[in-house]
C-alpha positions as YAML, in Angstrom:
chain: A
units: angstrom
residues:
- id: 1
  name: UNK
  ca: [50.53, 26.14, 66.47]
- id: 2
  name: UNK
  ca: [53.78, 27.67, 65.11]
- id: 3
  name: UNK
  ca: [54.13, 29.32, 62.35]
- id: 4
  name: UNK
  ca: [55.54, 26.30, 60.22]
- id: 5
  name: UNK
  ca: [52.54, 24.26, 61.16]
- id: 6
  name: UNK
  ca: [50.01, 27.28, 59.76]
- id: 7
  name: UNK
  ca: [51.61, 27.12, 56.97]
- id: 8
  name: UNK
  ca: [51.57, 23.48, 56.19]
- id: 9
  name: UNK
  ca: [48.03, 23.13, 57.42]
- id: 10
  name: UNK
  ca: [46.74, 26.34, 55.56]
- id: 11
  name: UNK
  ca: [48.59, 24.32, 52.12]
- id: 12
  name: UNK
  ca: [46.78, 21.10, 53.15]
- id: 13
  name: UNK
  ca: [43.49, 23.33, 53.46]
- id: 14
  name: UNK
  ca: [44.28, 24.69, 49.51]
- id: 15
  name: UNK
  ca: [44.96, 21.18, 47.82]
- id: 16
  name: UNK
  ca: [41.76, 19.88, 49.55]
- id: 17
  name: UNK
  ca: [39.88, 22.95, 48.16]
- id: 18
  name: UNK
  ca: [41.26, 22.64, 44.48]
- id: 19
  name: UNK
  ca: [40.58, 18.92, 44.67]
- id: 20
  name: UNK
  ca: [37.42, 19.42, 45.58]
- id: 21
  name: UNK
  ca: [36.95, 21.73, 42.54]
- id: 22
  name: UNK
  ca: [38.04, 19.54, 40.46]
- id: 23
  name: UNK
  ca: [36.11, 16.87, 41.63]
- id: 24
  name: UNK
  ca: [32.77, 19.24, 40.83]
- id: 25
  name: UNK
  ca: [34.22, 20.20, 37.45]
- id: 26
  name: UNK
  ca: [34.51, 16.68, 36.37]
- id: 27
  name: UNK
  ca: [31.60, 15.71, 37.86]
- id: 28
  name: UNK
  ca: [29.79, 18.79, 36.31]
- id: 29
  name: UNK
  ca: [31.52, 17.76, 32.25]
- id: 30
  name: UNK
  ca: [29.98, 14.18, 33.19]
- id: 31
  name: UNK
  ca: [26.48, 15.25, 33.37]
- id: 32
  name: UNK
  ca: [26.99, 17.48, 30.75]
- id: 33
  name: UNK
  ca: [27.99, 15.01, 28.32]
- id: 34
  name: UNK
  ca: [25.57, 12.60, 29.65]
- id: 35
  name: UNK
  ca: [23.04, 15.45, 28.93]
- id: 36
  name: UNK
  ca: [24.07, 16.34, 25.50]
- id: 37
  name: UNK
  ca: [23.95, 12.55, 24.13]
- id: 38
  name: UNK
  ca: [21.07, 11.92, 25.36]
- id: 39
  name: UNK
  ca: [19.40, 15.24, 23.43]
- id: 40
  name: UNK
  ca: [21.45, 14.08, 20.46]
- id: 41
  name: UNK
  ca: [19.67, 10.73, 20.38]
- id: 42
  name: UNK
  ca: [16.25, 12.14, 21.33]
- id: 43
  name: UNK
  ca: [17.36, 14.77, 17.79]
- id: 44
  name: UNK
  ca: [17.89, 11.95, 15.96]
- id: 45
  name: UNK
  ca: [13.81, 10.88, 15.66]
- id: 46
  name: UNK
  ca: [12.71, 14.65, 15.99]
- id: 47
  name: UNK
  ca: [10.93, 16.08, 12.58]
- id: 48
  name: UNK
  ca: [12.74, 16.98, 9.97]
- id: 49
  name: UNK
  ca: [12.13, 20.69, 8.80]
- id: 50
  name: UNK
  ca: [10.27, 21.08, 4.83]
- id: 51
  name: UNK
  ca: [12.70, 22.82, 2.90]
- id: 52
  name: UNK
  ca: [12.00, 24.81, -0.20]
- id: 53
  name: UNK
  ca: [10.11, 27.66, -0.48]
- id: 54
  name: UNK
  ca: [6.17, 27.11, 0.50]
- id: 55
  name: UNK
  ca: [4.78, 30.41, 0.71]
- id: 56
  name: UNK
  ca: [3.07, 30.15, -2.68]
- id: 57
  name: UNK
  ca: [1.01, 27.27, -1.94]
- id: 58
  name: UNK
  ca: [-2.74, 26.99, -1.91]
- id: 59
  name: UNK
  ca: [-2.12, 23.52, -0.47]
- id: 60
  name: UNK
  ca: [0.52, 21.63, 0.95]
- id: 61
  name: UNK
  ca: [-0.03, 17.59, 1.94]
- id: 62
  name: UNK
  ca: [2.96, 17.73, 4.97]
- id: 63
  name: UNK
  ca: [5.20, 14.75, 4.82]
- id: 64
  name: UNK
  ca: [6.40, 13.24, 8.53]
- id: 65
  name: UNK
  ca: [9.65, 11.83, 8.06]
- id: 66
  name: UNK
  ca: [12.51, 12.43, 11.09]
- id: 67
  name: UNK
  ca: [16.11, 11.66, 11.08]
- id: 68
  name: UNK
  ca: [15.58, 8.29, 12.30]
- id: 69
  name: UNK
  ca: [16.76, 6.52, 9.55]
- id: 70
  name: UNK
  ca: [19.53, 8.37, 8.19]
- id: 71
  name: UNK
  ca: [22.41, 7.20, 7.50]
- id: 72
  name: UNK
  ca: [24.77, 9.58, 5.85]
- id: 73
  name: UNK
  ca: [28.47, 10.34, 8.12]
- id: 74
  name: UNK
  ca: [29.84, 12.76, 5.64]
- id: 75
  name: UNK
  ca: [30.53, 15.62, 7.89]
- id: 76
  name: UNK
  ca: [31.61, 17.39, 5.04]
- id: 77
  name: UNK
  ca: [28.28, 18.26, 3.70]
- id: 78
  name: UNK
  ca: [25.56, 18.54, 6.60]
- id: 79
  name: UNK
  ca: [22.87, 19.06, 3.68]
- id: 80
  name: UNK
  ca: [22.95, 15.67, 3.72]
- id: 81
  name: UNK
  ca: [21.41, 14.99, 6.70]
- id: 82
  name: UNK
  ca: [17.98, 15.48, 5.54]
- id: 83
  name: UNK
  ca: [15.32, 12.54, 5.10]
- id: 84
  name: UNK
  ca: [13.91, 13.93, 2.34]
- id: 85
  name: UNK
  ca: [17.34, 13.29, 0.57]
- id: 86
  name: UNK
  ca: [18.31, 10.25, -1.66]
- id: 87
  name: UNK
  ca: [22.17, 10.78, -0.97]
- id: 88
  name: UNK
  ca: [21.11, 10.89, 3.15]
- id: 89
  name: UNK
  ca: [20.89, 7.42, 3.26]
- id: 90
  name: UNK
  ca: [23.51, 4.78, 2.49]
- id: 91
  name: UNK
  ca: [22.01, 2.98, -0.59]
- id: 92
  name: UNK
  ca: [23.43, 1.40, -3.66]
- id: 93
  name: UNK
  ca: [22.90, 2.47, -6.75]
- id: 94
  name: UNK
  ca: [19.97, 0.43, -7.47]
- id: 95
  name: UNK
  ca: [18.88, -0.88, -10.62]
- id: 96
  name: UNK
  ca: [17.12, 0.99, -13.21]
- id: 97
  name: UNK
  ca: [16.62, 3.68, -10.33]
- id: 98
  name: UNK
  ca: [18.89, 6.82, -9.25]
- id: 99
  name: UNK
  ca: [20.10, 6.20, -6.32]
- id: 100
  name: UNK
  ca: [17.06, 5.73, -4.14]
- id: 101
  name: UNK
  ca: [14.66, 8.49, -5.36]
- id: 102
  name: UNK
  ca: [12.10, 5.79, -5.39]
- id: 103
  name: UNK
  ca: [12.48, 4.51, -2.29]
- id: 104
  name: UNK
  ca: [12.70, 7.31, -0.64]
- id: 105
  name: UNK
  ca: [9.48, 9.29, -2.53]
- id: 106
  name: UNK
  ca: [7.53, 5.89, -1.53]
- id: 107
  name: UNK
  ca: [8.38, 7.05, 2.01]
- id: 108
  name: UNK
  ca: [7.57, 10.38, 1.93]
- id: 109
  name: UNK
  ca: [4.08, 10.05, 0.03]
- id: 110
  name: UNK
  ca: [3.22, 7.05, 2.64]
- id: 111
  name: UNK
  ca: [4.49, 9.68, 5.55]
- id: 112
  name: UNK
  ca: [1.23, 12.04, 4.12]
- id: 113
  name: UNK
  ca: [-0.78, 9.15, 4.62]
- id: 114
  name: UNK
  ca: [0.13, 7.87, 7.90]
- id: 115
  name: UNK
  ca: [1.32, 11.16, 9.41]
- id: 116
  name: UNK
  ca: [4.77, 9.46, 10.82]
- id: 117
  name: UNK
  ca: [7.90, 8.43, 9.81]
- id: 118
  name: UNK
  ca: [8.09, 6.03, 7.41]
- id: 119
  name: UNK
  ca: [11.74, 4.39, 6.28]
- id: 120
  name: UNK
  ca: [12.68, 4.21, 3.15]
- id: 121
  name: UNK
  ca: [14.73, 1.35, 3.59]
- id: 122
  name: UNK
  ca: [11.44, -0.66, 3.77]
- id: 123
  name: UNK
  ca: [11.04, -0.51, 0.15]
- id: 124
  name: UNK
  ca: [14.29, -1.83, -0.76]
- id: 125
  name: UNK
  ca: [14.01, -5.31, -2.42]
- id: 126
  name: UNK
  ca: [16.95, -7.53, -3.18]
- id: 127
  name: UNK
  ca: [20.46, -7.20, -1.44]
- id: 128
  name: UNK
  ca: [21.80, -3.60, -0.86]
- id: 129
  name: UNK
  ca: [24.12, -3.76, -3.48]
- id: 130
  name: UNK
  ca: [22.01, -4.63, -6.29]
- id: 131
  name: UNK
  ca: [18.13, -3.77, -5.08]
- id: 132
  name: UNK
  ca: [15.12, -2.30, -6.56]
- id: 133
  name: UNK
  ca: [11.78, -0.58, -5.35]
- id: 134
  name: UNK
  ca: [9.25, -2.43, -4.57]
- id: 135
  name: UNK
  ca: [5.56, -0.98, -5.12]
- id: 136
  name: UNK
  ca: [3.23, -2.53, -2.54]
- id: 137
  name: UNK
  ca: [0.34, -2.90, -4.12]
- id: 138
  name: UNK
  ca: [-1.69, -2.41, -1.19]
- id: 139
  name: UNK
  ca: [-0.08, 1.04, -0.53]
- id: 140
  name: UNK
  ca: [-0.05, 2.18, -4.38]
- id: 141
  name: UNK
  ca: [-2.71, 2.74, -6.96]
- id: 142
  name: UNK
  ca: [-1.33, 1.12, -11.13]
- id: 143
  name: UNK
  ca: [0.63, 2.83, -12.95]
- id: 144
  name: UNK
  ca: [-1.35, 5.51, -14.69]
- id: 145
  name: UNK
  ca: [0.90, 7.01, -18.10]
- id: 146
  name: UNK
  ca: [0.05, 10.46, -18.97]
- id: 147
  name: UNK
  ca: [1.26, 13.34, -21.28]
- id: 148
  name: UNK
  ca: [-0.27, 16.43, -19.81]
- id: 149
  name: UNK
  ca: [-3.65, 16.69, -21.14]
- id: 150
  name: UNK
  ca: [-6.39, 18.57, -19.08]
- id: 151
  name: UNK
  ca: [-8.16, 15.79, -17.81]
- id: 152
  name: UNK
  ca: [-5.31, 14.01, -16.09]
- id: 153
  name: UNK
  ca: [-3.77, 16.47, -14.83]
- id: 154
  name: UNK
  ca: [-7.48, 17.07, -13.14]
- id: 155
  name: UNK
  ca: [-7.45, 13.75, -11.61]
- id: 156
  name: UNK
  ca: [-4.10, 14.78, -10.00]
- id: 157
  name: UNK
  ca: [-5.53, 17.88, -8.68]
- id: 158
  name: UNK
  ca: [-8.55, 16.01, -7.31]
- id: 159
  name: UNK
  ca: [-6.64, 13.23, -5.96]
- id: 160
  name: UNK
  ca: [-4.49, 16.55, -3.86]
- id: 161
  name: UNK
  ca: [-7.82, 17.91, -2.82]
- id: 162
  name: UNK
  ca: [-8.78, 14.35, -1.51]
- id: 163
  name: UNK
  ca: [-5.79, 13.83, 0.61]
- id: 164
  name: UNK
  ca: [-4.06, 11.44, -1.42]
- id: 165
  name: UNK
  ca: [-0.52, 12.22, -2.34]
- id: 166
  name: UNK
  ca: [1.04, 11.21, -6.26]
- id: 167
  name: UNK
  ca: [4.11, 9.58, -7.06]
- id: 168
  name: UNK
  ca: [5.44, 10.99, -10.57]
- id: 169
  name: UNK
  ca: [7.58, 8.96, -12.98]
- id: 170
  name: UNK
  ca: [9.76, 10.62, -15.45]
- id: 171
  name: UNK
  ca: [12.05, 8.83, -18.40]
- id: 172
  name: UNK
  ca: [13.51, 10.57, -20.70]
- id: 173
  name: UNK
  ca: [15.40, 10.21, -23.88]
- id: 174
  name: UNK
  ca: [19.08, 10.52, -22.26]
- id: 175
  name: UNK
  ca: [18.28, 7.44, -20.15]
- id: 176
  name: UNK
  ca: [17.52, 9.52, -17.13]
- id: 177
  name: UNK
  ca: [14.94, 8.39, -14.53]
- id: 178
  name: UNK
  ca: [13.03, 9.92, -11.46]
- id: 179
  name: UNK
  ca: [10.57, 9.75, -8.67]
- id: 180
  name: UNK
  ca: [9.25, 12.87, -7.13]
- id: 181
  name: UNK
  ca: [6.11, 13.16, -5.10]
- id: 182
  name: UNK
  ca: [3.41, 15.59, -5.63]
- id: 183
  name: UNK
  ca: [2.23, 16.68, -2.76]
- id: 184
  name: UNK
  ca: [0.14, 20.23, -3.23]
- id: 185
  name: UNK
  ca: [-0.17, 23.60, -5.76]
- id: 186
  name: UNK
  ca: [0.32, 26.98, -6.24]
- id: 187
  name: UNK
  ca: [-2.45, 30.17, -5.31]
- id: 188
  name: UNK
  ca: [-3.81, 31.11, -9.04]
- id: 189
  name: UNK
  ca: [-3.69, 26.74, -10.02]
- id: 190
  name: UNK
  ca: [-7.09, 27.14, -12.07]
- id: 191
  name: UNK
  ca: [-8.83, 23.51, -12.24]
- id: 192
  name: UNK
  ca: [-9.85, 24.28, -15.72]
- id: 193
  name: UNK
  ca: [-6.50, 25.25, -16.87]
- id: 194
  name: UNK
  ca: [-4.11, 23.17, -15.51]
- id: 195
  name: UNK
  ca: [-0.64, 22.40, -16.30]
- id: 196
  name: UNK
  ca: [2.69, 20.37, -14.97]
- id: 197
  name: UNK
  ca: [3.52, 23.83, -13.16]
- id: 198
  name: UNK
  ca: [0.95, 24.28, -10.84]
- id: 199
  name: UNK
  ca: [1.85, 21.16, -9.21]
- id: 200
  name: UNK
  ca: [4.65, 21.22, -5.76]
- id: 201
  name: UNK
  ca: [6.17, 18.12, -5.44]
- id: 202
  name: UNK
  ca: [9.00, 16.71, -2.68]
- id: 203
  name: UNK
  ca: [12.22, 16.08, -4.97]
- id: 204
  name: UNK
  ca: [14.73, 13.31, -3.59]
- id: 205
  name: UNK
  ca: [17.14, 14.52, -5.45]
- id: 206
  name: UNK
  ca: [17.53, 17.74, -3.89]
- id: 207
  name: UNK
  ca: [15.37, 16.86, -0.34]
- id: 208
  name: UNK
  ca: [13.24, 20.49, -1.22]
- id: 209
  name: UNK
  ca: [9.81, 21.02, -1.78]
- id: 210
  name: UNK
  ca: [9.91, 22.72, -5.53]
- id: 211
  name: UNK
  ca: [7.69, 22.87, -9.17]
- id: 212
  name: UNK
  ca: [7.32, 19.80, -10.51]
- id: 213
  name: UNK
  ca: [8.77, 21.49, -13.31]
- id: 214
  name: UNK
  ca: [11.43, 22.34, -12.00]
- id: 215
  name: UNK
  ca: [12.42, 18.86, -10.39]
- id: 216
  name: UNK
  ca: [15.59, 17.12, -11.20]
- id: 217
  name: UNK
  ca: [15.92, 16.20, -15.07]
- id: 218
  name: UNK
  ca: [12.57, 17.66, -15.93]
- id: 219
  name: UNK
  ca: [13.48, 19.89, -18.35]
- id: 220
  name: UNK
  ca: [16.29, 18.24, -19.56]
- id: 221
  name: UNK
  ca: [15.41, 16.16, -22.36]
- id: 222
  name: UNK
  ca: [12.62, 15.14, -24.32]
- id: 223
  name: UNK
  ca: [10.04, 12.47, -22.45]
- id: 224
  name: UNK
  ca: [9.80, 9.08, -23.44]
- id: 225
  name: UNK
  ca: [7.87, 8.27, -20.46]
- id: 226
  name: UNK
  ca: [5.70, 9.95, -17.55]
- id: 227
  name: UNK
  ca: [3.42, 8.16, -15.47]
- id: 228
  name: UNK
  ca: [2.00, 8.33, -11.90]
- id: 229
  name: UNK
  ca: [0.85, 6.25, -8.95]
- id: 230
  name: UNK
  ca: [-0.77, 7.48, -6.37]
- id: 231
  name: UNK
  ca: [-0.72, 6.60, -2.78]
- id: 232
  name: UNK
  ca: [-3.73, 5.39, -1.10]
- id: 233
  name: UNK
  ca: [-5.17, 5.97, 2.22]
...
């Protein structure tokens, strides 16, 4: 072979070579991708984490809920993407409620109960752009009003100690209204001293375990109503 013909076949050798490459490359970006959605989409049902601070509590009732039903796309704000959050879900604002904080605490005390996810878009009731909360009765005890005396707030610790989460109701006299879910207390709670801030409840509002005292609108404004349910097993 003459020199020309080296050459030529020695080129021919190189494209084959680089081709080949880049045949592997691609090859190796396809599974790759094919990889990465599929871990996405398994992330999507995986547990979400509790946020808020729980290193204070005698006892914590877990909630179970998972990404799987979230439906917030604001990329702007990745908080967002939390169950435990009203705004992570693509609700209306629903009537007499704000913005899904009752829907969403139904899920997370019936999450305690069932230890799994639970969607709060099973409690929705009428169309999505005028709906309320429903309150299964076979999932929720009545409505119980209370204003903080010793002995109810006893029942709520007792109900805790049995297992059975409580869904709080707060109206107060600026027209503001909210659902939280109590769901444990504080180390030093004394059952024969009890009061609203012994109690840790889930807050939609913010998606964070925090005092019930310190929940969205609590210590806003006066009262005009508080009242529980709490969830059955």
């Amino acid at each position: 072979m003459d020199m020309l013909g080296k050459e030529i076949y020695l080129k021919r050798i190189r494209k084959k070579g680089i081709a080949a490459i880049c045949s592997m490359l691609l090859m190796l970006a396809i599974i790759i991708g094919v990889y990465s959605v599929a871990a996405r989409n398994n992330e999507v049902y995986n547990e979400a984490p509790i946020k808020g601070d729980v290193t204070n509590l005698r006892v914590l009732l877990k909630p179970y809920l998972t990404y799987e039903s979230v439906e917030c796309d604001d990329p702007k704000d990745r908080t967002l993407y939390n169950p435990y959050n009203q705004r992570s879900y693509k609700l209306p604002y629903m009537v007499g409620l704000n913005n899904g904080c009752g829907v969403v605490s139904n899920a997370i005390g019936r999450s305690i109960i069932t230890k799994k996810h639970v969607s709060p878009l099973n409690y929705l009731v009428g169309s999505r752009e005028d709906s309320i909360t429903s309150n299964p009765s076979s999932e929720l005890g009545p409505k119980v009003t209370i204003s903080g005396k010793q002995s109810e707030l006893l029942t709520i610790y007792n109900y805790i100690n049995s297992g059975n989460p409580v869904r709080i109701y707060k109206n107060d006299t600026k027209g503001n209204q909210h659902f939280v879910v109590i769901c444990g207390y504080y180390e030093g709670t004394n059952p024969d001293w009890l009061s609203f801030d012994n109690f840790a409840c889930m807050d939609p509002y913010t998606g964070t375990i925090v005092k019930l005292t310190d929940s969205w609108s609590w210590s806003d404004y006066p009262a005009k109503e508080i009242s529980y349910r709490v969830f059955k097993k």
